[in-house]
N, C-alpha and C positions, 0 to 999 in steps of 0.2 A: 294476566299482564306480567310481562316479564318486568325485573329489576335492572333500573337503571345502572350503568353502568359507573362507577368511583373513579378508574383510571382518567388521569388527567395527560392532557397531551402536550408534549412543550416541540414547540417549534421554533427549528433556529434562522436564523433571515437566511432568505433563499439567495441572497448576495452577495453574502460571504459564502456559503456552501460553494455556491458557481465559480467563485474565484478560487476556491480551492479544488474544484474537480478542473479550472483550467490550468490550473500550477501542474496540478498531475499528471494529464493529458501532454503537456507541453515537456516536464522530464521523461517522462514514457520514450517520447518521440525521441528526444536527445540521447537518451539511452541504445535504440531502435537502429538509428542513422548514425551512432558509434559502431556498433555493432556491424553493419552495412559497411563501413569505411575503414573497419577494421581487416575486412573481411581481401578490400583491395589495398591497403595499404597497415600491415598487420602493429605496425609503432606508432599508431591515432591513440589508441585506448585500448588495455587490455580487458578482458571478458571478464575478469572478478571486479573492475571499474562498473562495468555496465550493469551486472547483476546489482550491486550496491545502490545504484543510482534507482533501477525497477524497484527494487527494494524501500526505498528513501517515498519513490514516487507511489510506491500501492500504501506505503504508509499512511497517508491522506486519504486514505480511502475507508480508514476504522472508525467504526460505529459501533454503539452501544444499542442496543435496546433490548425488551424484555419480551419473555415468553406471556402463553394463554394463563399458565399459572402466577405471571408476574419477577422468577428468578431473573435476574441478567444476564444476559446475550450477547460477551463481546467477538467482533465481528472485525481480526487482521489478515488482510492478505498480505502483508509484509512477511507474516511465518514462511508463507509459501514458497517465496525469494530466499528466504534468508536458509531454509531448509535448505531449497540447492544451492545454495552457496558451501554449507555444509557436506554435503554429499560431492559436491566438483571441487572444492578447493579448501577446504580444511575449514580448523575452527575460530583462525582467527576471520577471516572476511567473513564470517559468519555471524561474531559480534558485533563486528562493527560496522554490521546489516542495523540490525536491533538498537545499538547506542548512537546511529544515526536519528 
């Protein structure tokens, strides 16, 4: 008979989680339809605006959790913004990806 498992599970209300994947979902977009209106009318918002903003918005998207051996596992796609923000437009909109 195998041994019960120790790991305990915390679960956070799926209510608040929902309301932050809609805050997300809903900057995504406003970033999205910047970008789109930038595109026709190029003095709406610039493109290191909108990276910022994806950036702000994948932030709500980090989680933590742990591996099979129990280390933690943090989990941002804000780097991934904030990296090309670095790589397109220097170091500053790059921090202030991150200290957003």
């Amino acid at each position: 008979m195998a041994p019960a498992s120790t790991r305990t599970l915390v679960h956070r209300g799926s209510r608040s989680t929902t309301v932050w994947k809609v805050v997300a979902v809903a900057l995504a977009a406003v970033a999205v339809a910047a970008l789109v209106a930038e595109s026709a009318r190029p003095t709406f918002i610039t493109a290191e605006v909108a990276l910022l903003i994806m950036a702000v918005a994948a932030a709500l998207f980090a989680s933590v959790t742990t591996t099979y051996a129990g280390t933690p596992l943090v989990i941002n796609p804000a780097v991934c913004f904030s990296f090309a923000a670095l790589l397109s437009y220097g170091l500053l909109p790059a921090i202030a990806a991150q200290l957003a």
